[in-house]
N, C-alpha and C positions, 0 to 999 in steps of 0.2 A: 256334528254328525259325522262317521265315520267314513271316509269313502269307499263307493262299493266298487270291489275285484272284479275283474272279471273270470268266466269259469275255468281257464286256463291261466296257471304259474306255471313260469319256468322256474327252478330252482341252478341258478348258478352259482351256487354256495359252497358244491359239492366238490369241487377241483383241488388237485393237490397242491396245485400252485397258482400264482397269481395269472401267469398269463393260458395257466388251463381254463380259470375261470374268467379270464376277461375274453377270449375265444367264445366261450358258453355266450357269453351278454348279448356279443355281437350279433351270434349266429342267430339268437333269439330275434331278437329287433328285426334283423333281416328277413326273418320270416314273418315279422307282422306282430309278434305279441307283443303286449305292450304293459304285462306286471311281472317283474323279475324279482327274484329275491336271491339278492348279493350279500356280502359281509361287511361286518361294520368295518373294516379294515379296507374294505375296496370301493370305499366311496368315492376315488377319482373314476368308477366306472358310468356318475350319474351324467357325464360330460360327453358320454358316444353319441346321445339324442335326448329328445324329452320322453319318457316314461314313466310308468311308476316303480320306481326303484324301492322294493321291501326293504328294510335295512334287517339281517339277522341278529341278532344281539344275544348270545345266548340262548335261555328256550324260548323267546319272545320273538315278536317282529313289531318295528316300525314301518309308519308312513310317513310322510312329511313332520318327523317328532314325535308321533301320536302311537301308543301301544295298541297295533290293533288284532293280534296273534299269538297265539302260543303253538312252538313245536312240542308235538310230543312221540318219541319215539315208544314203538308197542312192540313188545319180543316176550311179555309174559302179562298175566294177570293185573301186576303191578303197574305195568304200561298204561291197562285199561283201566285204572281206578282213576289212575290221574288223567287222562281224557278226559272222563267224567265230571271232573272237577274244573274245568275249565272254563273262565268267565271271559273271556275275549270276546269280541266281536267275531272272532275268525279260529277255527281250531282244524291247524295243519299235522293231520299225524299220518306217522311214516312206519307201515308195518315191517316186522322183520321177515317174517315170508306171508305171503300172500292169501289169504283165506276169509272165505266170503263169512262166516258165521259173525268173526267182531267186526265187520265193518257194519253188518245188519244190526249192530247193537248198539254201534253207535248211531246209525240213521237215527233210529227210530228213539234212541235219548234225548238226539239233539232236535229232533222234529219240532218239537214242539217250545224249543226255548228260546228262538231267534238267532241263538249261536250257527256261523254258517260250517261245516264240516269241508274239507278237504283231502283228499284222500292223495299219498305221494305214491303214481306210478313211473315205473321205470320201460313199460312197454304200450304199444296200444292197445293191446288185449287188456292189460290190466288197466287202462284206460277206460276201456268199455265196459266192464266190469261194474267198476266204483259209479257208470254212468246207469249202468241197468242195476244194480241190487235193490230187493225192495221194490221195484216200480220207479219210484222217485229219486233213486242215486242219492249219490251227493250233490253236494251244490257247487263243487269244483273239485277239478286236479292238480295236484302238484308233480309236474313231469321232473324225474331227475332221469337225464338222458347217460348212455356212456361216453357219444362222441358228439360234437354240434351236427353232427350229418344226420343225426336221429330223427331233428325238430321238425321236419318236415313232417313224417308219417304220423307225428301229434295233431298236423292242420289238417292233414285227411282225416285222423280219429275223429275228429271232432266236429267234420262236416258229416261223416256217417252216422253223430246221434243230435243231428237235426230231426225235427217233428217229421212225421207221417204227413207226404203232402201228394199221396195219390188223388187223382182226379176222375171226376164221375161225369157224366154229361146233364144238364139241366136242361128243359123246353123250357121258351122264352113264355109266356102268357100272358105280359102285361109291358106298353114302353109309354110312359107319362109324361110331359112335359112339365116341369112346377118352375114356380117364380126362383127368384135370386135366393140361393144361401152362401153358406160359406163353404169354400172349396179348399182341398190342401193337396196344394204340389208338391214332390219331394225330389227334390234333384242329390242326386247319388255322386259317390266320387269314385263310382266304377262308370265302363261306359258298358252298358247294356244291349243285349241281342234281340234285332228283330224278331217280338213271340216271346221275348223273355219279360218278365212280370212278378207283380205280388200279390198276395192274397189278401183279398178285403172285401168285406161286409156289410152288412147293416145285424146284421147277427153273427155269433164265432158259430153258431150250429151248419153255416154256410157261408162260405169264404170264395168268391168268386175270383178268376184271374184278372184282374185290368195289366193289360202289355203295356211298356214303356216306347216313348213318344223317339223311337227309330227307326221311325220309316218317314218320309219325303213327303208334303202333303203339296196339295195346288197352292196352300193356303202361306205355309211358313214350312221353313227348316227343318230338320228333324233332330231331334233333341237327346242324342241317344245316351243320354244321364239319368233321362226323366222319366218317373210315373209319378201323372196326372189322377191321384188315388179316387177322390172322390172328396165326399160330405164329412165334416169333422167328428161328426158322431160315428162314423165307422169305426170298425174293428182291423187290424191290419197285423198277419202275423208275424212273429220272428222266429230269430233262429234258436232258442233257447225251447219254444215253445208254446209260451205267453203271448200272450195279444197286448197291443196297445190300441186305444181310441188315438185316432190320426188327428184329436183335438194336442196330445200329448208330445206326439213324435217331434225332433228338436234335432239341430245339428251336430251330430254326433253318437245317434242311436242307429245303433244294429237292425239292423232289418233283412227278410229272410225274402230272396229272389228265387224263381225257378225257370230253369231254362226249359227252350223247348222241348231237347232229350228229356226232361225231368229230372235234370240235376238241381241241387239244391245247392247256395252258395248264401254266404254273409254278405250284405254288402251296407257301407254305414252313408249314412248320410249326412251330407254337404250344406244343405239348404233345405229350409221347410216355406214356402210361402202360400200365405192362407188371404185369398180373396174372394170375394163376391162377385156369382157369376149366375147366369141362367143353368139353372139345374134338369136332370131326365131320373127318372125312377125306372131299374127295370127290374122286373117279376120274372121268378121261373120259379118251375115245378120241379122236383127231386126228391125221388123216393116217398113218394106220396105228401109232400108237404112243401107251402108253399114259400117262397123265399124271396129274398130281395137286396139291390145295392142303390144306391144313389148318387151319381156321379156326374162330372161339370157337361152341357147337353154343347159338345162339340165334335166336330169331325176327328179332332183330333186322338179323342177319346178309345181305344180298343180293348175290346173283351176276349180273351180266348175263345176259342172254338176248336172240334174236334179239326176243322178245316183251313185253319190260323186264324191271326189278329182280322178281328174286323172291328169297322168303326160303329158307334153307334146311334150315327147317322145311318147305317145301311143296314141296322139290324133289322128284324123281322119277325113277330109271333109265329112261333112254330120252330123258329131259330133253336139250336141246340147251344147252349154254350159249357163252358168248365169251370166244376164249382169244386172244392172241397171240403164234403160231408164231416159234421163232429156229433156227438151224443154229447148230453148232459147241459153244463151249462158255466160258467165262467164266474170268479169271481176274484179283485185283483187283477185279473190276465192270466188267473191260472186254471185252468180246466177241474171240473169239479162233479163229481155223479149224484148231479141233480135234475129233477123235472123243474124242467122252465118252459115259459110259451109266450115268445115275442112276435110281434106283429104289427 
């Protein structure tokens, strides 16, 4: 099975000389990415750190041996036939000016074939671009920068087309006690803000805040890595946009945090640990429909609020707390406009 990229490449292929582009690699790493694609000739660059190092080879790209790419440069029609023709797992093409008409042509070619599309920007506008056309974008970018000083405004592009995670307020109407299930803790290898949290569910129609466990209790320490998500059949989202059931999530998956301001940030996780604990069910109402999370019944436990973290030991019918609203219905983890009716 091929392994999967993530939605950001760097391209440090692109340098005139060796130590432009071993500069490029660095500067990459240093900001966090972690799929580069270098020359077959500068494979002493796979020794800066562990990554995935692309290897270019021609129109092609490797991964650890395995052909899993083709470049295709597009500067005329002929550019776009051979796209089309491309059977790779991964198809990296690099227009020669920039215009949304072929890239729509290509979405919507490759949509439906499993080949993942990549589009090479040189700016974050045209970043955002290849992220918005069509609705659904592409499925990645290939940033070729002019200086390594660039890479950064790539990791802001790319935190501004995170999902829509405005919040609404919900009334509390129901707090239940239930027996033992299973619970999943996810400890984080950022360290997280009082009131900063993720979205999770018992439905994606409704994604409730649960805050991470950094605040000081009478009881134990405060754990400011941690959220205490909930029940394994939850929904939890990220930053790509997709849900994952918190049965799924594993050390090493991307997960989408929001801070108090409502800023949105990646943060991966460390640790997933899934035990058995006395569980609470809570209910609220929003936008006329009823909703719900279930999550481990401790003090330590906090939900947003327009009025911050409270626990849900202290919660209260009539309680408002902060959920965020989706239409349609999910399938995969990927959002889907369809009527569905969970309960």
């Amino acid at each position: 099975m091929t392994k999967e990229l993530s939605p950001t490449l760097i391209r440090a292929d692109f340098g005139e000389t060796y130590e432009e582009r071993k500069m490029m690699a660095e500067a990459a790493l240093e900001a966090g990415f972690t799929d580069i694609i270098i020359r077959k000739e500068d494979a002493a660059f796979t020794r800066l750190a562990r990554y995935n190092a692309i290897v270019a080879d021609g129109e092609y790209l490797y991964l650890d041996g395995e052909k899993i790419g083709t470049l295709v440069d597009i500067a005329d029609a002929e550019g776009m036939e051979k796209a089309y023709r491309v059977t790779t797992p991964y198809a990296v093409v690099n227009p020669a000016d920039w215009r949304v008409i072929p890239l729509e042509n290509l979405i919507s070619r490759f949509q439906s074939t499993g080949i993942k599309l990549y589009a090479c920007v040189a700016t974050p506008a045209e970043a955002k671009l290849a992220r918005e056309t069509m609705e659904v974008g592409c499925s990645g970018i290939a940033v070729v920068p002019s200086s390594p000083s660039e890479l950064a405004a790539f990791g802001k592009s790319a935190e501004e087309s995170m999902p829509e995670a405005d919040l609404t307020q919900a009334v509390v109407t129901g707090i239940t006690p239930l027996s033992l299930g299973d619970r999943v803790c996810i400890d984080t290898s950022s360290l997280l803000e009082q009131g900063e949290g993720m979205l999770i569910g018992s439905s994606s129609a409704c994604l409730f805040l649960i805050c991470s466990e950094s605040f000081d209790s009478e009881y134990v320490n405060s754990r400011p890595f941690r959220v205490n998500a909930g029940a394994v059949h939850s929904y939890i989202l990220c930053p790509d946009g997709t849900t994952h059931y918190l049965s799924e999530v594993k050390a090493g998956t991307p997960l989408l945090s929001r801070l108090p301001d409502g800023t949105l940030r990646s943060v991966d996780t460390g640790r997933v640990k899934i035990e058995r604990r006395p569980m609470i069910l809570i209910e609220a109402e929003a936008a006329g429909r009823k909703h719900s999370v279930v999550v481990q019944n401790a003090e330590t436990i906090r939900l947003g609020t327009p009025a911050g973290a409270v626990s849900v030991a202290d919660l209260s019918i009539g309680d408002k707390v902060l959920v965020r609203l989706e239409s349609g219905g999910r399938h995969f983890g990927h959002a889907m406009a369809e009527t569905i009716l969970e309960k």
